[in-house]
DRENRO-39348 format. One record per atom (N, C-alpha, C, O): x, y, z; chain. Coordinates in steps of 0.001 Angstrom, whole numbers, plus 500000, padded with zeros to 6 digits. Atoms other than C-alpha are relative to their C-alpha. Layout:
BEGIN
<c1->X | c2->Y | c3->Z | ch->A>
...
//
This chain:
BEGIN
<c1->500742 | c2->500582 | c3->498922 | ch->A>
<c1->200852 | c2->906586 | c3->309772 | ch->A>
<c1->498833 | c2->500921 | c3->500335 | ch->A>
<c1->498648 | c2->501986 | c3->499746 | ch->A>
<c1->501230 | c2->499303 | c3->500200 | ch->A>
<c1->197522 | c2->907647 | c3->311078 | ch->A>
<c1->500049 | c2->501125 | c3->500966 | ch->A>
<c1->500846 | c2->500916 | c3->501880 | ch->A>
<c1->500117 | c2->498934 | c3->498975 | ch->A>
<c1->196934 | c2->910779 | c3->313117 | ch->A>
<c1->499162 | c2->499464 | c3->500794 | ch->A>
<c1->498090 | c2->498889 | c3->500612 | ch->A>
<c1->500675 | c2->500519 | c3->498858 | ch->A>
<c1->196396 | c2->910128 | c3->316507 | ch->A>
<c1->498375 | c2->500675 | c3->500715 | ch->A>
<c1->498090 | c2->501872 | c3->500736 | ch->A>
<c1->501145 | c2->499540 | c3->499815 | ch->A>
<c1->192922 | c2->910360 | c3->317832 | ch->A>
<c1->499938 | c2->501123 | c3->501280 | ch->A>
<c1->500454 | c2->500832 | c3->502359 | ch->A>
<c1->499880 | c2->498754 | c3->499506 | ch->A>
<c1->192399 | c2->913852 | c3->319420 | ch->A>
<c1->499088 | c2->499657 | c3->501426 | ch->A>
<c1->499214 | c2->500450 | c3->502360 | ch->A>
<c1->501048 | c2->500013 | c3->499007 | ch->A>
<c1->189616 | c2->912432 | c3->321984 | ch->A>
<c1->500234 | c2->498679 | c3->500610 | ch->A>
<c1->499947 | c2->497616 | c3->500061 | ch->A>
<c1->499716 | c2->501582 | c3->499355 | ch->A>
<c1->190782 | c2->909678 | c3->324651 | ch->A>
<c1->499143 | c2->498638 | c3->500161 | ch->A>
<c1->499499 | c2->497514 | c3->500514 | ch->A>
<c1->500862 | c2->500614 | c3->499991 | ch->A>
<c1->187696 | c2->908256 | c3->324399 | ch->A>
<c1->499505 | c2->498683 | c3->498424 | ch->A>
<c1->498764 | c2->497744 | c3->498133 | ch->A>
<c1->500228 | c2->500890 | c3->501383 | ch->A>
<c1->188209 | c2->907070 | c3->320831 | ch->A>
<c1->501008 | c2->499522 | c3->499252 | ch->A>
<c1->501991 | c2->500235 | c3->499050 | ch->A>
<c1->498931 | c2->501177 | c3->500302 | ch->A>
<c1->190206 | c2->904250 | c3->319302 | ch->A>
<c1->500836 | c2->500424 | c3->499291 | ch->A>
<c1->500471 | c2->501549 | c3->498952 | ch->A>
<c1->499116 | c2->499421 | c3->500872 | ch->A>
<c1->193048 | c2->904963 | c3->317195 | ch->A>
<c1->499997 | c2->499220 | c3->498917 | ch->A>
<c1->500190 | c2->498016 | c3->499090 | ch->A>
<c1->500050 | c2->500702 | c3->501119 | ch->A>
<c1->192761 | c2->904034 | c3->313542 | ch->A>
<c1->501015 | c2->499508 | c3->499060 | ch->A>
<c1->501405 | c2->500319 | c3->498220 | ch->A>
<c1->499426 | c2->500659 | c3->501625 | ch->A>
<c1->194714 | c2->902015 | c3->310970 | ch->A>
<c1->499845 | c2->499358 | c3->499024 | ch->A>
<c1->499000 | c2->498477 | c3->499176 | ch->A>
<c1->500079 | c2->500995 | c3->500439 | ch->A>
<c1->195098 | c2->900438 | c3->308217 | ch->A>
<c1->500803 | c2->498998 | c3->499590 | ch->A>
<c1->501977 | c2->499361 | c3->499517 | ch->A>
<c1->498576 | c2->500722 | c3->499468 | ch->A>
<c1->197110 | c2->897442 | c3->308005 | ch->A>
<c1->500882 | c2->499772 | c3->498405 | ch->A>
<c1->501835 | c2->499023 | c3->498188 | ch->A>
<c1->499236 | c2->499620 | c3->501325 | ch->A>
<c1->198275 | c2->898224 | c3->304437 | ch->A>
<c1->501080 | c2->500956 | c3->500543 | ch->A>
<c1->502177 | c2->500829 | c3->499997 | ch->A>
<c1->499282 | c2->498649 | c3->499533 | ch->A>
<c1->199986 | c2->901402 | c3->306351 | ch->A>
<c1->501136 | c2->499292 | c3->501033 | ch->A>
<c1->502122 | c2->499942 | c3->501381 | ch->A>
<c1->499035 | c2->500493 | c3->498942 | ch->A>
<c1->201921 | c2->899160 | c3->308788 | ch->A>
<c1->500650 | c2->498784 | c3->499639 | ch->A>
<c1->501543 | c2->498390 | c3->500388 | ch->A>
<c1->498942 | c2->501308 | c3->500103 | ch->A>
<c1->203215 | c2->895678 | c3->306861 | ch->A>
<c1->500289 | c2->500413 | c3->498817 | ch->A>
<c1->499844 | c2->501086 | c3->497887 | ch->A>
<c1->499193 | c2->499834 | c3->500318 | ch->A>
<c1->206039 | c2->895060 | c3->306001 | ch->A>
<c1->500635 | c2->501059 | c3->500366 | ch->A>
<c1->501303 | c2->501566 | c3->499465 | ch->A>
<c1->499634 | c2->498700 | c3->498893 | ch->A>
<c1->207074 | c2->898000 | c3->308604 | ch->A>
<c1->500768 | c2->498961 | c3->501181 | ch->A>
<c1->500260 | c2->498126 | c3->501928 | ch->A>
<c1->499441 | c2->500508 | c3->498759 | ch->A>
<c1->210111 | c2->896961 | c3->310822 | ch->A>
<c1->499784 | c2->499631 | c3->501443 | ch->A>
<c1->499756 | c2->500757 | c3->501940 | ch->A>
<c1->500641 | c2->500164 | c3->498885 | ch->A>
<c1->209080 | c2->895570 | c3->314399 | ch->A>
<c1->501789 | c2->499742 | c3->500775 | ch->A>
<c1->502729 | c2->499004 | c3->500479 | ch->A>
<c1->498595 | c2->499949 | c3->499674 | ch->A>
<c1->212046 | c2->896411 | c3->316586 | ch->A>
<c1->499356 | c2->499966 | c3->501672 | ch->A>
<c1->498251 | c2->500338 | c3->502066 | ch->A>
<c1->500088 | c2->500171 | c3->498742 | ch->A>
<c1->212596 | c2->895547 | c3->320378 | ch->A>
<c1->501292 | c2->501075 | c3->500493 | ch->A>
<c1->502412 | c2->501212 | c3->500000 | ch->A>
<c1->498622 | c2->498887 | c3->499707 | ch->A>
<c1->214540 | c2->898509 | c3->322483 | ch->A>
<c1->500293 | c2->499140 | c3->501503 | ch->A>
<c1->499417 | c2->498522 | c3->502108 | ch->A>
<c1->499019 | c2->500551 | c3->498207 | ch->A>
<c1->216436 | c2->897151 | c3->325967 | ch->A>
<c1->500835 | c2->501627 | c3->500379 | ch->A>
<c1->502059 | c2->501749 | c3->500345 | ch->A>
<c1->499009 | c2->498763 | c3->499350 | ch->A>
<c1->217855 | c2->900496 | c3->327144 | ch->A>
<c1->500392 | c2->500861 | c3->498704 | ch->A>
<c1->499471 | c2->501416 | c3->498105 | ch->A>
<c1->499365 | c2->499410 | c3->500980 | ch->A>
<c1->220112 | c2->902080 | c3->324433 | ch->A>
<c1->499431 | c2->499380 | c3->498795 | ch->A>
<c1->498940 | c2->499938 | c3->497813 | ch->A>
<c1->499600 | c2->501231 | c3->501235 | ch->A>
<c1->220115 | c2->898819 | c3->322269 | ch->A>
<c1->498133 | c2->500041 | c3->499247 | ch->A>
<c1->497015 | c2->500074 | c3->499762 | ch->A>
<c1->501057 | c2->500172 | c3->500192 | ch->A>
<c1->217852 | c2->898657 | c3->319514 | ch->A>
<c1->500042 | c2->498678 | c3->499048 | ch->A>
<c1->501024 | c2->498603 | c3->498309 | ch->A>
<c1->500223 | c2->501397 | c3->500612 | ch->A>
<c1->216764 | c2->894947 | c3->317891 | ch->A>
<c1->499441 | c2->500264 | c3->498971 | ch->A>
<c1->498634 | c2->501181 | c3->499128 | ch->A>
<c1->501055 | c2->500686 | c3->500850 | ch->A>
<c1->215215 | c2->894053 | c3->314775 | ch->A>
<c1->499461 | c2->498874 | c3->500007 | ch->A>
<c1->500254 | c2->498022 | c3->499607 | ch->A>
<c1->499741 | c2->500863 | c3->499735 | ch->A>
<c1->213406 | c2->891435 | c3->315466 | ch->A>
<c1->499086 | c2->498856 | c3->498356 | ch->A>
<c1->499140 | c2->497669 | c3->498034 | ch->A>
<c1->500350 | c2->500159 | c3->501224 | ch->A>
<c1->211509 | c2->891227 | c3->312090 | ch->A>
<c1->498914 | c2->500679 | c3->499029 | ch->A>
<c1->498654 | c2->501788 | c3->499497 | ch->A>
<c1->500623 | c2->498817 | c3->500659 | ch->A>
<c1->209290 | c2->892922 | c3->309646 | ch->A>
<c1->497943 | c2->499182 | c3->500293 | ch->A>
<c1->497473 | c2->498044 | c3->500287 | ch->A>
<c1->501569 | c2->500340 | c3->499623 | ch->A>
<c1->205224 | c2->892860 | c3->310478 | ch->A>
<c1->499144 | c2->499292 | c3->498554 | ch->A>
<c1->499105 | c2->499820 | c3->497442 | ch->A>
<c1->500983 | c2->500814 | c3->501107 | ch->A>
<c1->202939 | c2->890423 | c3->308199 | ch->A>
<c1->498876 | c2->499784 | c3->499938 | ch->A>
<c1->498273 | c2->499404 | c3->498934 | ch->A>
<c1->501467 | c2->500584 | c3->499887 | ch->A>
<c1->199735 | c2->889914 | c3->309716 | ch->A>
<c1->500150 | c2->500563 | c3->501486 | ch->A>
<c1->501171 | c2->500563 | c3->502174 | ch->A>
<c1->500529 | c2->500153 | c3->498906 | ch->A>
<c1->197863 | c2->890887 | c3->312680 | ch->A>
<c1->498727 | c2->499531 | c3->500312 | ch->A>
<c1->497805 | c2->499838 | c3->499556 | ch->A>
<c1->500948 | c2->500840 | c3->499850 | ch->A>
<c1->195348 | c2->888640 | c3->314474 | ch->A>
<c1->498990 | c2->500655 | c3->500776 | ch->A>
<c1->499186 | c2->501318 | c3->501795 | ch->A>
<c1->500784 | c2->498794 | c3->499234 | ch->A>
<c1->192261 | c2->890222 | c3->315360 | ch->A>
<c1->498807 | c2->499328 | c3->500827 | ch->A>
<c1->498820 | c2->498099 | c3->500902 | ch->A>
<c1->501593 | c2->500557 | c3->499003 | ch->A>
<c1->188917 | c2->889378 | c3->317524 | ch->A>
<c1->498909 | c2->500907 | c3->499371 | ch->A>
<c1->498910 | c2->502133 | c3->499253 | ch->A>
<c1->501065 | c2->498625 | c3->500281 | ch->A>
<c1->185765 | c2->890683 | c3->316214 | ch->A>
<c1->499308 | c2->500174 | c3->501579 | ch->A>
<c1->498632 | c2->499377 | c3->502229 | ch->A>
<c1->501184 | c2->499280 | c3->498569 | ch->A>
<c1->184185 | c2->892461 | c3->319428 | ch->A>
<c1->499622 | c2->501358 | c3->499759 | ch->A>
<c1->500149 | c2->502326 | c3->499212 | ch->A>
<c1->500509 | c2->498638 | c3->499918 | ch->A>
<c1->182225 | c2->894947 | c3->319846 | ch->A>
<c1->500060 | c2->500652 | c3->498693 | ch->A>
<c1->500360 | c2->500000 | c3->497693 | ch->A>
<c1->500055 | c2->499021 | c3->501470 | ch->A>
<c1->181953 | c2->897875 | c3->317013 | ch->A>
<c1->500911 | c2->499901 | c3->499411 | ch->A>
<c1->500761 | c2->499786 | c3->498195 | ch->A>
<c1->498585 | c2->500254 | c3->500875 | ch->A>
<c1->185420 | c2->897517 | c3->316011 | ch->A>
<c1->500753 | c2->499163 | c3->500685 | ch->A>
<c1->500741 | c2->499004 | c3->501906 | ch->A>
<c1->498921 | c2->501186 | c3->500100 | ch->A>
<c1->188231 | c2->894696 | c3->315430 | ch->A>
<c1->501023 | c2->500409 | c3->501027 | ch->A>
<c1->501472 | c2->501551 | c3->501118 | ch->A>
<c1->498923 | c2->499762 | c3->498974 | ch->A>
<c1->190725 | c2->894150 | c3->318381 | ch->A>
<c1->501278 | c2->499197 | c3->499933 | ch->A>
<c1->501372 | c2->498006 | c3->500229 | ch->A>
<c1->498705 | c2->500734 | c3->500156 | ch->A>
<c1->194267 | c2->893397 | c3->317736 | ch->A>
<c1->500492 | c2->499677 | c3->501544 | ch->A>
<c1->500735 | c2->500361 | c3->502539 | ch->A>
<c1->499242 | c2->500154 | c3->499389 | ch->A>
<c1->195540 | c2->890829 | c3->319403 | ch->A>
<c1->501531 | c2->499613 | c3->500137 | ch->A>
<c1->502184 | c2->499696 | c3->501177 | ch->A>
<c1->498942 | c2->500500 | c3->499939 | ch->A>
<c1->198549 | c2->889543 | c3->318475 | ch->A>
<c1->500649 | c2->500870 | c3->498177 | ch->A>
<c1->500134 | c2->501027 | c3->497069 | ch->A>
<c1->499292 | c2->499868 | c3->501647 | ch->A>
<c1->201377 | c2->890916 | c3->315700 | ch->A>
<c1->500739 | c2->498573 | c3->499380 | ch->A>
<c1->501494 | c2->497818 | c3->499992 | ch->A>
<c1->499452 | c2->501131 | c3->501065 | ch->A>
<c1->202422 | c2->888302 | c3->313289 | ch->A>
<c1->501822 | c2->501112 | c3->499571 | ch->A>
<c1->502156 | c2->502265 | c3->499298 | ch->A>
<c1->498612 | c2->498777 | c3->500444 | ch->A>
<c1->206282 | c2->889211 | c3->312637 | ch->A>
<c1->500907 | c2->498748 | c3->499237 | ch->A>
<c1->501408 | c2->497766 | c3->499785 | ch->A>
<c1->498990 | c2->501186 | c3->500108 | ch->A>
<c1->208236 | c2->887160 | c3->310274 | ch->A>
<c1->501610 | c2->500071 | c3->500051 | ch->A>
<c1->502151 | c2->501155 | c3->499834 | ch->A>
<c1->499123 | c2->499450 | c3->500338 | ch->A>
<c1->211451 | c2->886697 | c3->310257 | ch->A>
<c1->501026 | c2->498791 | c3->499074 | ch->A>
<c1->500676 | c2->497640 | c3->498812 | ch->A>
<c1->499054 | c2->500631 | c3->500898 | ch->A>
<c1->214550 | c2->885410 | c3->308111 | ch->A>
<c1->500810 | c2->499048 | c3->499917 | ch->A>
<c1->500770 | c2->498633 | c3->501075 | ch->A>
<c1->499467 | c2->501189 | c3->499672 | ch->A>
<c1->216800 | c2->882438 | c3->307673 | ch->A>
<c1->498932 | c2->498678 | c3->500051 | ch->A>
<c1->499213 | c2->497506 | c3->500301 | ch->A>
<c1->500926 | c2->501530 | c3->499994 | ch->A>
<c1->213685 | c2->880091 | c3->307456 | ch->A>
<c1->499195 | c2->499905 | c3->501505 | ch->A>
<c1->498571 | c2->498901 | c3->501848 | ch->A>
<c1->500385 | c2->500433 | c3->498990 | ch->A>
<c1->212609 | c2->880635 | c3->310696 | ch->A>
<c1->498546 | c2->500621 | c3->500798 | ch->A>
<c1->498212 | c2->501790 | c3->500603 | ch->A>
<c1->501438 | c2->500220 | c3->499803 | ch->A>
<c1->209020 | c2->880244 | c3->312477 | ch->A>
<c1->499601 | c2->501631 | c3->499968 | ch->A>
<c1->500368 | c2->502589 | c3->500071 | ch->A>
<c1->500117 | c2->498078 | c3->499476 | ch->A>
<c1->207369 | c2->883795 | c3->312830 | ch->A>
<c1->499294 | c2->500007 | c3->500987 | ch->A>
<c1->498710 | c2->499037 | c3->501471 | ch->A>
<c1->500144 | c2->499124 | c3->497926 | ch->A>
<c1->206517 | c2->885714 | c3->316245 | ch->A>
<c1->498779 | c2->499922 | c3->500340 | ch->A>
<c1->498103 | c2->500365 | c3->499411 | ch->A>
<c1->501291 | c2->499366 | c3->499854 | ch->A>
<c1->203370 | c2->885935 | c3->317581 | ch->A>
<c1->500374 | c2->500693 | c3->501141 | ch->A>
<c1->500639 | c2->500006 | c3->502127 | ch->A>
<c1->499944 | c2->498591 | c3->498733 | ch->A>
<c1->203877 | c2->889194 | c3->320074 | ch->A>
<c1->498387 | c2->500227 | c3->500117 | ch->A>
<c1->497472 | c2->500540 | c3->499355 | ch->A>
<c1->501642 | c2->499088 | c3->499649 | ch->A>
<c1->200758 | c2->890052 | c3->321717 | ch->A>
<c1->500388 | c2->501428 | c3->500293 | ch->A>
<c1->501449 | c2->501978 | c3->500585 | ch->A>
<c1->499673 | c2->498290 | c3->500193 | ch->A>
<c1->199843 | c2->893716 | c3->321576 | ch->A>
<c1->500704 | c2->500847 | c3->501489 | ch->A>
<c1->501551 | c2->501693 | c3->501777 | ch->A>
<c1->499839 | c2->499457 | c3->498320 | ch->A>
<c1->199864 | c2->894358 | c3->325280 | ch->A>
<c1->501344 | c2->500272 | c3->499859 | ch->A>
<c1->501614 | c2->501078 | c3->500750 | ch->A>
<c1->498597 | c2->500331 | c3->499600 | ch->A>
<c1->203676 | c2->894034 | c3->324839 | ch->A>
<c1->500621 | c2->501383 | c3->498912 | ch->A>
<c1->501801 | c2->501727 | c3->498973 | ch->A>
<c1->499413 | c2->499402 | c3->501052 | ch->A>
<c1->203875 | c2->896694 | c3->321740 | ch->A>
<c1->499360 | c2->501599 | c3->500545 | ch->A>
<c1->498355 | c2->501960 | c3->501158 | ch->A>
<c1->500129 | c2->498588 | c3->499493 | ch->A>
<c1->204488 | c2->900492 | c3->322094 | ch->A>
<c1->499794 | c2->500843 | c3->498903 | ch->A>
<c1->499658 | c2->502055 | c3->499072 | ch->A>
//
């Protein structure tokens, strides 16, 4: 993963080769979830650089995949 940016003033970089197919897990207290593995994130072009908004998460058994907005991811 990427080293975090040293200056608060400046965005933190990735690339999204470095993060799918990377587990997306929900914690409640102790408990930790899988709730499925990352596939896509949906972005906005603004400004100088791309703004994630939403993770794409699919998951297994056939069933629809997630859209989590970021606001919600730690």
């Amino acid at each position: 993963m990427a080293e975090p940016a040293t200056d608060a003033s400046l965005p933190e970089f990735f690339f999204i080769s470095q993060l799918l197919r990377d587990k997306v897990l929900r914690r409640t207290g102790d408990r930790v979830e899988v709730l499925g593995t990352l596939i896509d994130l949906e972005i906005r072009l603004s400004g100088s650089y791309p703004e994630v908004l939403n993770l794409i998460v699919g998951r297994s058994f056939g069933r629809p995949p997630l859209e989590i907005p970021v606001r919600y991811v730690r």
